[in-house]
Backbone bond lengths (Angstrom), bond angles and torsions (degrees), N, CA, C in turn:
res aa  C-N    CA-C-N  psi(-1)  N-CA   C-N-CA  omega(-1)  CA-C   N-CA-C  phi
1 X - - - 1.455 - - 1.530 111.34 -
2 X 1.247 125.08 -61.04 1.351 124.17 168.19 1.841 127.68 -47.44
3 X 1.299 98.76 -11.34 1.850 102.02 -177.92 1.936 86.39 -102.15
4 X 1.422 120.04 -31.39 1.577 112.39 174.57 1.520 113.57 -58.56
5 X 0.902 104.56 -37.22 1.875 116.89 -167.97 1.824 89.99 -82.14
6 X 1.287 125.99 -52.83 1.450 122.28 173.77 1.508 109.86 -36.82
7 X 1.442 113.81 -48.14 1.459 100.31 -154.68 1.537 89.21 -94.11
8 X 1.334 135.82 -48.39 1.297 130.54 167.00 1.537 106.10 -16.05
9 X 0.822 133.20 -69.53 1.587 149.99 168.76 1.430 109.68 -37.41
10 X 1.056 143.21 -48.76 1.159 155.37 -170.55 1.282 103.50 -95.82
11 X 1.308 129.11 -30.09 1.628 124.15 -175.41 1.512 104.76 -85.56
12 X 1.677 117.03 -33.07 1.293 118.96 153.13 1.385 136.87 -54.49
13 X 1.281 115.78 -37.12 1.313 130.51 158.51 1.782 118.13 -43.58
14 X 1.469 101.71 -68.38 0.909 117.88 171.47 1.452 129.75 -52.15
15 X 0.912 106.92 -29.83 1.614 108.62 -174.92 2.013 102.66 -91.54
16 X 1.550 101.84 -24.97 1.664 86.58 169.12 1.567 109.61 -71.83
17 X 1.510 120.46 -38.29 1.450 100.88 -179.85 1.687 123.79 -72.70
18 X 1.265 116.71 7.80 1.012 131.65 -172.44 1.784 92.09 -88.25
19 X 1.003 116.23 -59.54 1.870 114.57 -165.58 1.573 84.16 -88.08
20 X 0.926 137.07 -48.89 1.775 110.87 172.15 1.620 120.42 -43.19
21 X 1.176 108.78 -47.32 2.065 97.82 160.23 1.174 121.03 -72.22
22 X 1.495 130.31 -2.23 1.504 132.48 150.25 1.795 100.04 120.32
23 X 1.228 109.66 13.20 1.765 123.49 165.80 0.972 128.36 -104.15
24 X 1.505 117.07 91.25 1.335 142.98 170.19 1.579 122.30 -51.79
25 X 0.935 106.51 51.23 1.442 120.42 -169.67 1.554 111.08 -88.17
26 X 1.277 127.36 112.12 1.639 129.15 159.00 1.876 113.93 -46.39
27 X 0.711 122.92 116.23 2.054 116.39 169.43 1.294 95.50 -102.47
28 X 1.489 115.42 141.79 1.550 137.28 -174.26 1.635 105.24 -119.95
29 X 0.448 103.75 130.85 2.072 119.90 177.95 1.207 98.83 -116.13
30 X 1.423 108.92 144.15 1.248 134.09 -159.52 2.269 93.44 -120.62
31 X 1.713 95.14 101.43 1.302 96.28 171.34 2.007 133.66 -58.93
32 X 1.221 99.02 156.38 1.557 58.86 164.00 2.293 84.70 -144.21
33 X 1.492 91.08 174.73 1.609 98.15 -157.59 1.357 103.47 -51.39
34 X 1.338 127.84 -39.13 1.599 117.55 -167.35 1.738 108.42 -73.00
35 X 1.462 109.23 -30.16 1.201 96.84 -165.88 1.252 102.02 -80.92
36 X 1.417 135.02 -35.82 1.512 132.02 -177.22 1.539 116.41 -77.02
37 X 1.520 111.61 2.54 1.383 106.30 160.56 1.483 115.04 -122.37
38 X 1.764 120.10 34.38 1.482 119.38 161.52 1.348 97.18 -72.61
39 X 1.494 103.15 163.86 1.601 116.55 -166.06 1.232 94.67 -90.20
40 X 1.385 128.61 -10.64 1.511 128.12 -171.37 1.460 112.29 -107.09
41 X 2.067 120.93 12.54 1.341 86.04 -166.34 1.206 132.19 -112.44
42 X 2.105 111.40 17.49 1.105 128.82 145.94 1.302 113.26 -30.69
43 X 1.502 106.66 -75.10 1.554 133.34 -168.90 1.940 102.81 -40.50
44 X 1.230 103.06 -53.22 1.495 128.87 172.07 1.925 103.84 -28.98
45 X 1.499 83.08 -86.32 1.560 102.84 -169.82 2.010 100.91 -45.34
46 X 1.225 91.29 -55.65 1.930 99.34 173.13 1.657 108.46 -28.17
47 X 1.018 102.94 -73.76 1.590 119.41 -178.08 1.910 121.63 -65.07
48 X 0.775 100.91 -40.51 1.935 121.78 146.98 2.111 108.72 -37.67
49 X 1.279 98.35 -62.17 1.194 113.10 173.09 1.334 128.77 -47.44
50 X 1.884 103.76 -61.50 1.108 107.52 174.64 1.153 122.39 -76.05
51 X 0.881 125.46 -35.68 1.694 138.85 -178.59 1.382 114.68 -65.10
52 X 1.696 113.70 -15.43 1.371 121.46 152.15 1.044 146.40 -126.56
53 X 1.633 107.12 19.90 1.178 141.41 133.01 2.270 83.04 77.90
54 X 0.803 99.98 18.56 1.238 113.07 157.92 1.793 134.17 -54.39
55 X 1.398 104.18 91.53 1.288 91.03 -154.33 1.994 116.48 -71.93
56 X 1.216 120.44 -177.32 1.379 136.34 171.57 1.589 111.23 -36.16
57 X 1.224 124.89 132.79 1.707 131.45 -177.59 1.192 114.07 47.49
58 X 1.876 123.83 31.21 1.360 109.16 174.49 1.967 81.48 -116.69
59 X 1.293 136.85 22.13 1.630 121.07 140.53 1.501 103.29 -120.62
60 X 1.183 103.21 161.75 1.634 128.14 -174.73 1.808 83.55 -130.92
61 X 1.356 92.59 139.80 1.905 113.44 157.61 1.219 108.52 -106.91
62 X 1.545 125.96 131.43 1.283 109.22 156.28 1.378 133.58 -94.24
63 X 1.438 160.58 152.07 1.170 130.93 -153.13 1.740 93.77 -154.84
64 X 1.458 115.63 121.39 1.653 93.51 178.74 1.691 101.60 -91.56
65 X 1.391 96.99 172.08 1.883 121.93 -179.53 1.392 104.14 -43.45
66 X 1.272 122.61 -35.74 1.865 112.65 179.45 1.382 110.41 -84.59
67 X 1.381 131.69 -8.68 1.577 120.87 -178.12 1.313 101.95 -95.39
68 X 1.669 123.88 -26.15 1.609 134.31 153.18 1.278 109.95 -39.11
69 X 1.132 129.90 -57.12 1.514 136.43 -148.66 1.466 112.56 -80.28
70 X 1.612 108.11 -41.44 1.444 103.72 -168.11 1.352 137.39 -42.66
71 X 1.695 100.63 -44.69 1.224 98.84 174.66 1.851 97.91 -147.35
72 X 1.123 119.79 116.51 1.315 126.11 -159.35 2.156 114.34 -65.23
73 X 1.212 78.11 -52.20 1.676 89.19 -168.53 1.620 98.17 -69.21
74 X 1.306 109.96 -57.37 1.712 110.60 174.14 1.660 120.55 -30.87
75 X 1.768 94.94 -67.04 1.650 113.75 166.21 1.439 119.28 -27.36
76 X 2.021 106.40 -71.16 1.323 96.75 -170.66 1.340 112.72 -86.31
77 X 1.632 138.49 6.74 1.244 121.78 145.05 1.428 130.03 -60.37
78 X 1.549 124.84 -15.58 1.127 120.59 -177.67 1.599 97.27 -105.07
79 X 1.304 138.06 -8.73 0.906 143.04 151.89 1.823 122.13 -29.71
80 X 1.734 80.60 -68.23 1.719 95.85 175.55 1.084 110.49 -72.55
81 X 1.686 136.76 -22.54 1.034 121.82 176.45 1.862 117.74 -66.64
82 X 1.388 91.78 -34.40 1.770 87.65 171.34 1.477 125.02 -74.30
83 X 1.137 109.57 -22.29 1.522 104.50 171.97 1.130 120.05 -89.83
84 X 1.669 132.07 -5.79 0.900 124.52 161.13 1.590 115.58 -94.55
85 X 1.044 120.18 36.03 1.679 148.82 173.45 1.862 116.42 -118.75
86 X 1.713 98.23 -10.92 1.718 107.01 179.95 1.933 103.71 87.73
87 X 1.402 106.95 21.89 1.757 78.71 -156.73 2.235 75.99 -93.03
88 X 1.265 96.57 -167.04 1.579 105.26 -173.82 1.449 83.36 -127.35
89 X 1.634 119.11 148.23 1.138 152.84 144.05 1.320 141.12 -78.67
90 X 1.436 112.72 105.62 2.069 93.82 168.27 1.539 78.47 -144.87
91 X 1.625 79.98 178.96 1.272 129.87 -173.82 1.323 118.27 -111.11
92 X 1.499 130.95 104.42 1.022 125.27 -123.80 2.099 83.96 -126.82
93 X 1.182 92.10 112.32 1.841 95.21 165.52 1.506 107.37 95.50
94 X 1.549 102.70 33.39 1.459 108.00 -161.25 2.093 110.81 -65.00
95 X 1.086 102.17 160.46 1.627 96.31 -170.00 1.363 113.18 109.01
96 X 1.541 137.27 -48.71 1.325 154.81 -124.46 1.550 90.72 -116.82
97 X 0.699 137.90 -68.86 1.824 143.52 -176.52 1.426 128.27 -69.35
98 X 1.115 123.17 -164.09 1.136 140.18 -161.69 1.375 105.71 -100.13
99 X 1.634 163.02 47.66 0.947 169.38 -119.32 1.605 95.44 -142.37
100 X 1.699 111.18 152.48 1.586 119.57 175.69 1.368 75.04 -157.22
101 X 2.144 83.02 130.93 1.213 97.69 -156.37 2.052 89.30 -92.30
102 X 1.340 97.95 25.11 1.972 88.87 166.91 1.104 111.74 -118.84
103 X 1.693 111.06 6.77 1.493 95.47 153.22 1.726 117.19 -116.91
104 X 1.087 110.75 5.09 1.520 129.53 160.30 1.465 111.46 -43.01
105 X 1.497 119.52 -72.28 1.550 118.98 144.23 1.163 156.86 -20.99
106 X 1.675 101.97 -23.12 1.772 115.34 162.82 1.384 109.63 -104.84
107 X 1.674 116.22 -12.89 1.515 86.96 164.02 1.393 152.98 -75.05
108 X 1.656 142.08 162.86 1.111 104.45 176.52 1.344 111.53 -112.20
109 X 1.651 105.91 96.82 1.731 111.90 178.92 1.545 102.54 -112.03
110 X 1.246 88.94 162.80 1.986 106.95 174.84 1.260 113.20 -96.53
111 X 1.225 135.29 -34.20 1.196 138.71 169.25 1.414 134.80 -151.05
112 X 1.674 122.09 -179.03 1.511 124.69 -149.94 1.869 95.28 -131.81
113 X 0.805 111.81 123.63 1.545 114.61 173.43 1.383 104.27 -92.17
114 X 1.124 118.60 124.82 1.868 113.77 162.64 1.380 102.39 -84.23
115 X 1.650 119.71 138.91 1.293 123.41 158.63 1.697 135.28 -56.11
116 X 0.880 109.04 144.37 1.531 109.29 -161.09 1.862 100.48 -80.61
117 X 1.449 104.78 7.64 1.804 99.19 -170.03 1.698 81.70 -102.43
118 X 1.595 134.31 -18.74 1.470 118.21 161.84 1.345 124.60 -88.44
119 X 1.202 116.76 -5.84 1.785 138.71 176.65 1.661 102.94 -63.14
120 X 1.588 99.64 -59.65 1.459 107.62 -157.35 1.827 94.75 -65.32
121 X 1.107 128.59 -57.51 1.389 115.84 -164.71 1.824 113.75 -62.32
122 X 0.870 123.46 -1.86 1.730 140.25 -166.67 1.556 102.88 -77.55
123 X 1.537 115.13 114.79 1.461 117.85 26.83 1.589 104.42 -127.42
124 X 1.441 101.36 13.67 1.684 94.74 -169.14 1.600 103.28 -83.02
125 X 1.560 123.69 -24.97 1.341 112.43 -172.10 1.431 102.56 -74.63
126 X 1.091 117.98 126.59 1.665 127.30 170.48 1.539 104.74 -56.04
127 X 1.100 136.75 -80.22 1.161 145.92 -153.67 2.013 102.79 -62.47
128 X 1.184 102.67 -37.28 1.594 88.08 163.17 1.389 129.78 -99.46
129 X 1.410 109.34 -3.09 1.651 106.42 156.51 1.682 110.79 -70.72
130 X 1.361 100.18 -12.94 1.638 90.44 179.52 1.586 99.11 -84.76
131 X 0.901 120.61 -47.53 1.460 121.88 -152.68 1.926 88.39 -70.26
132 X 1.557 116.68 -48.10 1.383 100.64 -174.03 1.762 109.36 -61.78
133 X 0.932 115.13 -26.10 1.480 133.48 171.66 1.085 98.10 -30.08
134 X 1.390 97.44 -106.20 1.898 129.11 174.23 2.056 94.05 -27.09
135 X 0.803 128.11 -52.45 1.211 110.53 -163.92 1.770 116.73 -67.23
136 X 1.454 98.47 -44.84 1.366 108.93 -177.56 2.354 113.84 -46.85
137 X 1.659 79.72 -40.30 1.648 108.29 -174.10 1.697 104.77 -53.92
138 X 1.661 98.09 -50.92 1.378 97.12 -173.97 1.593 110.51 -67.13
139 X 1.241 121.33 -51.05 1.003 105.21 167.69 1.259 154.04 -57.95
140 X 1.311 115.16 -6.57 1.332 139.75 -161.00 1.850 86.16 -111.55
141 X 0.793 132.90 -30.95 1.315 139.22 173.12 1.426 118.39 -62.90
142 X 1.361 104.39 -64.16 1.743 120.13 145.03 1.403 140.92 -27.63
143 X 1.877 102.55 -23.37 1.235 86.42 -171.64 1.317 137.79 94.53
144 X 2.203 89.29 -2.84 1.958 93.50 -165.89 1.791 90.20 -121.22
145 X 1.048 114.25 173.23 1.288 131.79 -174.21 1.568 93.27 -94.54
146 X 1.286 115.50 165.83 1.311 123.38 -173.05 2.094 116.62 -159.44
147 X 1.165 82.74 122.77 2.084 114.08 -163.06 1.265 83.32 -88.33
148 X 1.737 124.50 136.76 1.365 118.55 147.00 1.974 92.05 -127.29
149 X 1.336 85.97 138.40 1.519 105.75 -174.36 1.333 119.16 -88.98
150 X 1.377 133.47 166.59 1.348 133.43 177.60 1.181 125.71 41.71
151 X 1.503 97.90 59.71 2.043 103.52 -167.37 1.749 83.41 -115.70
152 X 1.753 80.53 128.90 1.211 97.24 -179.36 1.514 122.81 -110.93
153 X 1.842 108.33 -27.57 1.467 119.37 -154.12 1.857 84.07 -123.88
154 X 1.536 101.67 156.30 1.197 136.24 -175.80 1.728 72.34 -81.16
155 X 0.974 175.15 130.00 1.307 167.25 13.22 1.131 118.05 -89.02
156 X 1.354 119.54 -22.61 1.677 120.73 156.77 1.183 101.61 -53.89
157 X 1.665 122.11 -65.44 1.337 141.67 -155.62 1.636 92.56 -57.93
158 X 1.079 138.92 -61.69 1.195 142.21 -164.48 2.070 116.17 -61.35
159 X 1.379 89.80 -53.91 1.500 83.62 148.37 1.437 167.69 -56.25
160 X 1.485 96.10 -21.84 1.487 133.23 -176.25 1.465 101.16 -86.71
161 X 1.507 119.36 -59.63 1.058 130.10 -175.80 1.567 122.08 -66.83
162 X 1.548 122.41 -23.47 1.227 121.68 170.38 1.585 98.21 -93.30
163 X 1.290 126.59 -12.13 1.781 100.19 176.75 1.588 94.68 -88.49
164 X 1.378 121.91 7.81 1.719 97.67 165.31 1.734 99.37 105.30
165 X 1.323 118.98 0.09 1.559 128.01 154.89 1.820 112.87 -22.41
166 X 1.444 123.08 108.92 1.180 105.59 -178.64 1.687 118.25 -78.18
167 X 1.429 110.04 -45.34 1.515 132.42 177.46 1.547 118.94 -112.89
168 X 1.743 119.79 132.93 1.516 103.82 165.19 1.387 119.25 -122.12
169 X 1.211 128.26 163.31 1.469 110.52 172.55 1.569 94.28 -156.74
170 X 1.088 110.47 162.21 1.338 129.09 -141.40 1.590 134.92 155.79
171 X 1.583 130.39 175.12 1.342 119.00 177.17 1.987 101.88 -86.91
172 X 0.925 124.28 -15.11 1.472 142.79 152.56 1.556 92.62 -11.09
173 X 1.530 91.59 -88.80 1.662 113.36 -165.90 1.599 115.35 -87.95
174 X 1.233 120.22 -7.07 1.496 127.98 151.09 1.764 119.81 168.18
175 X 1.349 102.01 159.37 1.532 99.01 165.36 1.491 114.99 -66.97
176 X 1.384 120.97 166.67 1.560 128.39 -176.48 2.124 85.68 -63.25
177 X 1.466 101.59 156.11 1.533 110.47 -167.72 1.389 110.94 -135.12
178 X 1.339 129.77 133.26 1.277 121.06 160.82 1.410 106.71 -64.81
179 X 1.661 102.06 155.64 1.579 112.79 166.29 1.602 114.57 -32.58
180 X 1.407 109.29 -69.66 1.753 112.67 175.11 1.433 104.73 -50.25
181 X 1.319 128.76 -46.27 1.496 124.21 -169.18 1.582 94.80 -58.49
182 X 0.940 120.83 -56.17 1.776 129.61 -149.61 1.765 98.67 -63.34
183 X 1.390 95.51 -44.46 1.885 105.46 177.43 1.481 107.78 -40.89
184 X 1.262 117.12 -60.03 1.445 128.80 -162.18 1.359 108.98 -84.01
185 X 1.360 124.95 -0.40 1.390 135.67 164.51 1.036 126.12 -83.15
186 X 1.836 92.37 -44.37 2.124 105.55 168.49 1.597 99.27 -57.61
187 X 1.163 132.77 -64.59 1.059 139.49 -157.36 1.492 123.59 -69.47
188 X 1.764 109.99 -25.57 1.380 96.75 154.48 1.553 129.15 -83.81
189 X 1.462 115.05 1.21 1.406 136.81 -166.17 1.540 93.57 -106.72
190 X 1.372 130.34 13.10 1.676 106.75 -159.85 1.608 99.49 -89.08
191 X 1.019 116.41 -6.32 1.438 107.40 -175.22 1.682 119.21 -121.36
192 X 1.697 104.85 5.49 1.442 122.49 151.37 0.940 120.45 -52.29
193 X 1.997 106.89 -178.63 1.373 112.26 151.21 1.404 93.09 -128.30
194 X 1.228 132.99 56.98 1.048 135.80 171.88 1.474 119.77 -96.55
């Protein structure tokens, strides 16, 4: 819990010097179960906020299908409590867990991550172009934006993007980056659409 709240802190940090060089960039943190079920970490994220004066939809949480599930009514009350704080929601590795897709519908998330173990076989494996399929659909049905992870091949990329894929990330579009690395990446990319 204390190295979650570290990087929380640091991903906040980070993301103001990010739109202070003129990059509007969302940063997503990757939850993990203990920290998103301290009794304090509404209160947490609240104070995170102010203290970094960090405005509305510049953090994303990520949250996988089993920290959803545990306890439903609890979950999506603290759910709403974060979005009504500006933070963004997904669901991070969607497919892989324990998810019911009738309570999928009462939450309030922004988006759907596809797992990178249905990414990698795309587009020749049938059975996971369906499943990335079907996933993209549901979400797009929903109302939520949709991440497919671990895209590696200009034929991943090509697939993702004609079923209506909103975001990709992957070794495709880069290796993992230090802060300085990532700078000099925006900046040779600033006049892409990469």
């Amino acid at each position: 819990v204390p190295i979650g709240a570290w990087v929380l802190r640091e991903a906040a940090r980070q993301a103001r010097l990010w739109h202070a060089a003129g990059w509007p960039l969302t940063v997503a943190v990757n939850l993990s179960t203990l920290q998103f079920q301290a009794p304090d970490f509404v209160d947490s994220i609240r104070t995170l906020l102010a203290e970094t004066d960090l405005p509305a939809g510049w953090l994303e949480l990520e949250l996988t299908e089993r920290m959803l599930m545990d306890d439903v009514p609890q979950v999506c009350t603290r759910l709403q409590q974060l979005r009504a704080l500006g933070v963004k929601l997904s669901v991070d590795d969607f497919g892989t867990g324990y998810s019911s897709l009738s309570h999928l519908k009462e939450l309030p998330i922004d988006a759907m991550k596809i797992d990178r173990s249905f990414v990698q076989e795309l587009p020749h494996q049938r059975e996971s172009a369906a499943i990335a399929s079907a996933i993209i659909q549901l979400a797009r049905g929903l109302g939520l934006s949709v991440v497919a992870e671990g895209v590696e091949t200009d034929a991943q990329r090509s697939f993702l993007v004609d079923q209506g894929c909103n975001q990709l990330q992957g070794l495709l579009i880069s290796a993992p980056l230090t802060t300085r690395q990532l700078q000099v990446w925006l900046d040779a990319h600033r006049s892409t659409d990469t």
